[in-house]
Backbone as a printed PyTorch tensor [residue, N CA C, xyz], in Angstrom:
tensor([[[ 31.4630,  -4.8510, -35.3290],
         [ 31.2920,  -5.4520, -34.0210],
         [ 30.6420,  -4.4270, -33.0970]],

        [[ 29.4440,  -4.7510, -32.6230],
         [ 28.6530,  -3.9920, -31.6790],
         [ 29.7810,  -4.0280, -30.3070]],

        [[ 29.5500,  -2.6910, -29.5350],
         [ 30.1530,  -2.8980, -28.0360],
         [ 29.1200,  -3.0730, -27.2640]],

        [[ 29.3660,  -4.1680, -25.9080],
         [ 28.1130,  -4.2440, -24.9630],
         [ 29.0040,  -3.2530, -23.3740]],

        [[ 27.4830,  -2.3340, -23.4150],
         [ 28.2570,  -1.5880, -22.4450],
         [ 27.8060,  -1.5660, -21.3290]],

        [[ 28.4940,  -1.5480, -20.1060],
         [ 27.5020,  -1.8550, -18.6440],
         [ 28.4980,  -0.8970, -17.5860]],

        [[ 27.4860,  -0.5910, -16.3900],
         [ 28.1670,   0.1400, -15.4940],
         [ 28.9000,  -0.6910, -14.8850]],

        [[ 29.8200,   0.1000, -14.6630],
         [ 30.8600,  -0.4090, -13.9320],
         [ 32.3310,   0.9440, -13.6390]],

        [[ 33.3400,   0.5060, -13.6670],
         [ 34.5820,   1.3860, -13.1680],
         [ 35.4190,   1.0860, -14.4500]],

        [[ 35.8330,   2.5370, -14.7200],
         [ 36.9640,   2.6050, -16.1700],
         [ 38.1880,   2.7500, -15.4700]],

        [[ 38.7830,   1.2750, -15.5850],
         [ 40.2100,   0.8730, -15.7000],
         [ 41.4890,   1.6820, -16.4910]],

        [[ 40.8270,   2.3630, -17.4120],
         [ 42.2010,   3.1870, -18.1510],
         [ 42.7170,   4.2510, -17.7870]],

        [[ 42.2730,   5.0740, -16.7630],
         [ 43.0380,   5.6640, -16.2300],
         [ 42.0160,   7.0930, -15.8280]],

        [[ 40.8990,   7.4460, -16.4060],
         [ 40.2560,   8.4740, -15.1070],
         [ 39.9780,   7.8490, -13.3610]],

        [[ 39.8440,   6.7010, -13.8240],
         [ 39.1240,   6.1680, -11.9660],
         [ 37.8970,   6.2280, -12.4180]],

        [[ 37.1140,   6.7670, -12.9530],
         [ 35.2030,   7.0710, -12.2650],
         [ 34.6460,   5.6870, -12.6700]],

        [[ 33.9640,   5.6310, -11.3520],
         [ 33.7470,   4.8100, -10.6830],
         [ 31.8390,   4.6900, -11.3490]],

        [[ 30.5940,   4.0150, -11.2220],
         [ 30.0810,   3.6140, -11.6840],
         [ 29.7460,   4.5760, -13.1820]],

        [[ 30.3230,   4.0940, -14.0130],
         [ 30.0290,   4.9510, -15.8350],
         [ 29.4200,   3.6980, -16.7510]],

        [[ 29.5180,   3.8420, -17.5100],
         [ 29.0330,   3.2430, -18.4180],
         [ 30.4220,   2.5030, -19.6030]],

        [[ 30.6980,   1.3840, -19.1870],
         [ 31.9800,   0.9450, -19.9380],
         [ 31.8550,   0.1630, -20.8090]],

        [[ 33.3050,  -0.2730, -21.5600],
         [ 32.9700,  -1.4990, -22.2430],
         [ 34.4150,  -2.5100, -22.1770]],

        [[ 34.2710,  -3.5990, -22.4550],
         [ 34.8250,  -4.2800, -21.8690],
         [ 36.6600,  -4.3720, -23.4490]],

        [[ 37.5370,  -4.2520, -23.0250],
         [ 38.9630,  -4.1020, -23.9300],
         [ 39.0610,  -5.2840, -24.0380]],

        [[ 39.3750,  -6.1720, -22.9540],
         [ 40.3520,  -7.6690, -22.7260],
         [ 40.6310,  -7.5670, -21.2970]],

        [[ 40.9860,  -8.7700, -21.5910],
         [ 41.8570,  -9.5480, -20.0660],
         [ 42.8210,  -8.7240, -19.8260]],

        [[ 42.8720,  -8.1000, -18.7090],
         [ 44.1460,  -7.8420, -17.8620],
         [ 44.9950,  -8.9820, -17.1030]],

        [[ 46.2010,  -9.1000, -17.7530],
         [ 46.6920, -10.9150, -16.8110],
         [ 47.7250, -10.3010, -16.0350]],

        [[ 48.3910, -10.3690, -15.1820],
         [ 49.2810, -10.0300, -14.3330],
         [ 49.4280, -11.3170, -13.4400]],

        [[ 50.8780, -11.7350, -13.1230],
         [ 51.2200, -12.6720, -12.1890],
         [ 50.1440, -13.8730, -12.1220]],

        [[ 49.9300, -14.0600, -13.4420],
         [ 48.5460, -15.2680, -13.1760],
         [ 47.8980, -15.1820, -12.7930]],

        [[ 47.0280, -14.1780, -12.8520],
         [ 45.6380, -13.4790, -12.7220],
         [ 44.8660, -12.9540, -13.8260]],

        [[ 43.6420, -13.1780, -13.5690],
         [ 42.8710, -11.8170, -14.9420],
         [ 41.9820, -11.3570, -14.5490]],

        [[ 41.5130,  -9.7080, -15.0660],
         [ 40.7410,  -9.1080, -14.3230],
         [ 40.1480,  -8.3920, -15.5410]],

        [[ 38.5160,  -8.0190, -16.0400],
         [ 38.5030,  -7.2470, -17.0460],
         [ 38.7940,  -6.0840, -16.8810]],

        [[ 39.3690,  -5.3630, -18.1470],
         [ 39.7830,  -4.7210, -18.8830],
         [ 38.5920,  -3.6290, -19.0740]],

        [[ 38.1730,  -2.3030, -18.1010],
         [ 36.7430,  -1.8080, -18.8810],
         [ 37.7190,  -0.1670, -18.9610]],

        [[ 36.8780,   0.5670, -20.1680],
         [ 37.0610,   1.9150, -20.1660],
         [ 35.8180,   2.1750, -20.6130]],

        [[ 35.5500,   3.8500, -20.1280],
         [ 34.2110,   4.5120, -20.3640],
         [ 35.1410,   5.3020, -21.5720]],

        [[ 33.7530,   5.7950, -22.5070],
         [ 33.5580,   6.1550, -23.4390],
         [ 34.6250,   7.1190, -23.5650]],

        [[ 34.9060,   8.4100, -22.5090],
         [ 36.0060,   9.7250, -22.7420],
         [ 37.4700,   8.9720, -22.8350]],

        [[ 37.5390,   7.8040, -22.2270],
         [ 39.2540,   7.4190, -22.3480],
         [ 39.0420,   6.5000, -23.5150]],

        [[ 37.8120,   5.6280, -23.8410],
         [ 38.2060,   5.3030, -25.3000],
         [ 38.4960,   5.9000, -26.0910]],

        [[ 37.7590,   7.4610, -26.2600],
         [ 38.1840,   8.4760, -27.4650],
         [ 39.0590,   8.4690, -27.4850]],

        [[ 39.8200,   9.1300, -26.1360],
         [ 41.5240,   9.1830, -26.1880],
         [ 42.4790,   8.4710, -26.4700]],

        [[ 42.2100,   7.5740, -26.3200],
         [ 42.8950,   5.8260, -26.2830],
         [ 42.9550,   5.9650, -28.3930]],

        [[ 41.4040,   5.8040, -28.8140],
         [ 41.2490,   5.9560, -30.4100],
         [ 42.2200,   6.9790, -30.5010]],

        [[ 42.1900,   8.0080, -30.4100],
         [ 42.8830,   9.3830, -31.0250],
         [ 44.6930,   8.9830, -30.9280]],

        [[ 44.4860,   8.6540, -30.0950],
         [ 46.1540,   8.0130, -29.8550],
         [ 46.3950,   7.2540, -30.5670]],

        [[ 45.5370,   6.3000, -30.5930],
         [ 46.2690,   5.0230, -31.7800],
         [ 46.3400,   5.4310, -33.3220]],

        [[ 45.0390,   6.5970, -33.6800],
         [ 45.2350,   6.9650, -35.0830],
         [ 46.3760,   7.7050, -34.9910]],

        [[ 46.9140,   8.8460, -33.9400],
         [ 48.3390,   9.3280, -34.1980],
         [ 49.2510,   8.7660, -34.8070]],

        [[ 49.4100,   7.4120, -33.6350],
         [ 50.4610,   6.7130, -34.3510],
         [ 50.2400,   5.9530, -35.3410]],

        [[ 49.4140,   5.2790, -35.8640],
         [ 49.2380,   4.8530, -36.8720],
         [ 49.5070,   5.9210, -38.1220]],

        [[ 48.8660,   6.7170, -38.4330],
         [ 48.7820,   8.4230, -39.0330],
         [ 50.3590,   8.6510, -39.5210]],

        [[ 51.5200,   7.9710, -38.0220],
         [ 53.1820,   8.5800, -38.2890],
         [ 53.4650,   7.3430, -38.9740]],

        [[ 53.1380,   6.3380, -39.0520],
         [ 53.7490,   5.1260, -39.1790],
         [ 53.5890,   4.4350, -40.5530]],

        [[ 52.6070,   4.9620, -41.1150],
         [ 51.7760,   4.4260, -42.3820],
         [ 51.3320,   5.3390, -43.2520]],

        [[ 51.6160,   5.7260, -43.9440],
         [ 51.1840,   6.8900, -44.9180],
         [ 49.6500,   6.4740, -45.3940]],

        [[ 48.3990,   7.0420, -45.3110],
         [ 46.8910,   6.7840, -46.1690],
         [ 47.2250,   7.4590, -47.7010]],

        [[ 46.3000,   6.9800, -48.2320],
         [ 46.6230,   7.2170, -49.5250],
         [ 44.8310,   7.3290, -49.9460]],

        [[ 44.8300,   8.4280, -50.8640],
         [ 43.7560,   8.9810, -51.6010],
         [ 43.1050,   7.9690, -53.0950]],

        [[ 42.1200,   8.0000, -53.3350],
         [ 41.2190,   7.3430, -54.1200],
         [ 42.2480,   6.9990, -55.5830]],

        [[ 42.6850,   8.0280, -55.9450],
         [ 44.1010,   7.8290, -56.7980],
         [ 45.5730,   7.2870, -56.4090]],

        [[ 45.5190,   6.6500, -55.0200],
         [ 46.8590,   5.7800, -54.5120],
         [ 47.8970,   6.8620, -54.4090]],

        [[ 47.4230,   8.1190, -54.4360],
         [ 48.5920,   9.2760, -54.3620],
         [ 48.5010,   9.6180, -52.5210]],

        [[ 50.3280,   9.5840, -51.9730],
         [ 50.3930,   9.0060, -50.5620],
         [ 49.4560,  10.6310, -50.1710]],

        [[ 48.7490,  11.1280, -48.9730],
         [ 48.0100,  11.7170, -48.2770],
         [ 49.3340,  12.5040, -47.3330]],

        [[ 49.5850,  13.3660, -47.1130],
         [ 50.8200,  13.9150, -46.1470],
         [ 49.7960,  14.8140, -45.2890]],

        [[ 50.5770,  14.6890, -43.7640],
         [ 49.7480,  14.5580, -42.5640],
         [ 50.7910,  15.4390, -41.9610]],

        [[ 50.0780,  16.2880, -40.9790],
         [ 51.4630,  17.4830, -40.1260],
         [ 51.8080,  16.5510, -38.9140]],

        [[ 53.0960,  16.2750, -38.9460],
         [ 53.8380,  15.7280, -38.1910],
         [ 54.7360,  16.6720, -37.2550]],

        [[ 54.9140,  15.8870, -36.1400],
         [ 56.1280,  17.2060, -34.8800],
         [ 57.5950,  17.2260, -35.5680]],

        [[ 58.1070,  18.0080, -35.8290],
         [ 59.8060,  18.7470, -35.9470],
         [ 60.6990,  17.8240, -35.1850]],

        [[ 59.9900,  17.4130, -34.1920],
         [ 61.2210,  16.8230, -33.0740],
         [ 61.3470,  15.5940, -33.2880]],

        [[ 62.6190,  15.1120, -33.4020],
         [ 63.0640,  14.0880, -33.6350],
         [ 62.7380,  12.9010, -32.4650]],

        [[ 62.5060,  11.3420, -33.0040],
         [ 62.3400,  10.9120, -31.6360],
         [ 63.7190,  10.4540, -30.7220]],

        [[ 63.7140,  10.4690, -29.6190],
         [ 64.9130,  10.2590, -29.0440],
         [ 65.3120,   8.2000, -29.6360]],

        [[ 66.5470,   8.3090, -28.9840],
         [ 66.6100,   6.7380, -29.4720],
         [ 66.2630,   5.9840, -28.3650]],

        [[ 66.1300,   6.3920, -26.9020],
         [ 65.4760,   5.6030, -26.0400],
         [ 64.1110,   5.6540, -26.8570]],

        [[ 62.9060,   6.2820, -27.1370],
         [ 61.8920,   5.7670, -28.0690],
         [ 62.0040,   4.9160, -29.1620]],

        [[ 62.4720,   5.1200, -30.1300],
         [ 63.4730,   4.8280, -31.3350],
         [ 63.4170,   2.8460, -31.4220]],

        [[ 64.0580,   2.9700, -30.0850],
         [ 64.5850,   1.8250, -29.3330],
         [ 63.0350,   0.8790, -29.2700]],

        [[ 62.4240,   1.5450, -28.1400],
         [ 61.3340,   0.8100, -27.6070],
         [ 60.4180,   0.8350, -28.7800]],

        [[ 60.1360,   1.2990, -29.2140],
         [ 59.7060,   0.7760, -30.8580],
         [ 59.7910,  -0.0870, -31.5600]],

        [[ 60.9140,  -0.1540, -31.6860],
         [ 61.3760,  -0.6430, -32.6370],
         [ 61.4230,  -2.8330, -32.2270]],

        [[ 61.2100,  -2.7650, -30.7870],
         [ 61.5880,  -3.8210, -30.3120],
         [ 59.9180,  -4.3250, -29.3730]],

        [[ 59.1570,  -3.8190, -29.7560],
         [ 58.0990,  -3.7500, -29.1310],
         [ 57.0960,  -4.9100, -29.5830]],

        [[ 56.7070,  -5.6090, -29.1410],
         [ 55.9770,  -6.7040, -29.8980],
         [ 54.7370,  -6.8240, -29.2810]],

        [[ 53.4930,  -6.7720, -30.0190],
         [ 52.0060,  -7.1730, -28.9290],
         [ 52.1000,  -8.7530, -28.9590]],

        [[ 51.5260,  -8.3250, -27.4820],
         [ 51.4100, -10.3820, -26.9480],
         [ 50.8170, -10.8190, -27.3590]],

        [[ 50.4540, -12.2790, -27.1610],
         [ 49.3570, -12.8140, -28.4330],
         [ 48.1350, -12.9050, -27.4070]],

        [[ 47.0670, -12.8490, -28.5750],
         [ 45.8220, -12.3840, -28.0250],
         [ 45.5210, -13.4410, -27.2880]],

        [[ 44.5020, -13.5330, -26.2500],
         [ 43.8300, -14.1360, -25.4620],
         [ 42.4300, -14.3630, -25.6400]],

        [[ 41.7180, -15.6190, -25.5900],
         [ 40.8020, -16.1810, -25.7910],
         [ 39.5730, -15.0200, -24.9460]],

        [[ 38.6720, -14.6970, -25.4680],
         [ 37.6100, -14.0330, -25.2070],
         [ 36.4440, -14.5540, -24.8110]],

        [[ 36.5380, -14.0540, -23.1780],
         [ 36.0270, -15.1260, -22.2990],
         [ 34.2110, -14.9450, -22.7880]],

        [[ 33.4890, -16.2580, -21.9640],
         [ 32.5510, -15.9390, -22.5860],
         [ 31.5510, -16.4500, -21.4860]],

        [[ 29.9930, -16.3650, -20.9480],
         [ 29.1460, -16.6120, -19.7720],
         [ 28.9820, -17.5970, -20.0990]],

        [[ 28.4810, -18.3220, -19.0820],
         [ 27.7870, -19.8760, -19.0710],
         [ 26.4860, -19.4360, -17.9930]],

        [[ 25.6960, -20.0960, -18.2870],
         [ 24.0910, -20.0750, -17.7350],
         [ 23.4380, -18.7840, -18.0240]],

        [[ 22.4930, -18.7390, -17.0890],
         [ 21.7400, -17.2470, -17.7110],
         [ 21.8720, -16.3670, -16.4260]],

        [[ 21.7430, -14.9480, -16.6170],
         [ 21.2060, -13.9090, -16.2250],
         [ 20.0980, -13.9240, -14.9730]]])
């Protein structure tokens, strides 16, 4: 899937204001929606984060199905994490809005 990217303001959390973004999803709050954009430096971060956890959660496995072991932190997670984990569910996706007329 190609990304279409346009200036605008990255929503994920630097602020900067006209960059070059791309669009995540709907933000819905209180029956509202607003897009969803991040520029390129908080997508990396955003990626790098999700392979972390994915990385703790799922063992990869090598061309021979032999599991891949990955350096993980010493510290245990607390059970308030533990918790929210464990009980955490993604919402169901939302229809991906789409233009009508032209440009």
């Amino acid at each position: 899937m190609k990304a279409h990217w346009v200036g605008g303001d990255c929503w994920l959390g630097c602020g900067r204001t006209d960059v070059l973004v791309v669009w995540l999803g709907p933000l819905q709050w209180d029956g509202q929606h607003a897009p969803f954009m991040a520029c390129v430096d908080c997508l990396n971060r955003l990626k790098a984060q999700a392979l972390a956890y994915f990385m703790q959660r799922q063992p990869a496995t090598n061309d021979e199905g032999s599991t891949i072991t990955w350096p993980r932190t010493n510290e245990p997670m607390t059970s308030r994490a533990r918790d929210r984990a464990a009980t955490h569910a993604a919402p169901p996706r939302a229809a991906v809005p789409t233009r009508t007329g032209t440009a």
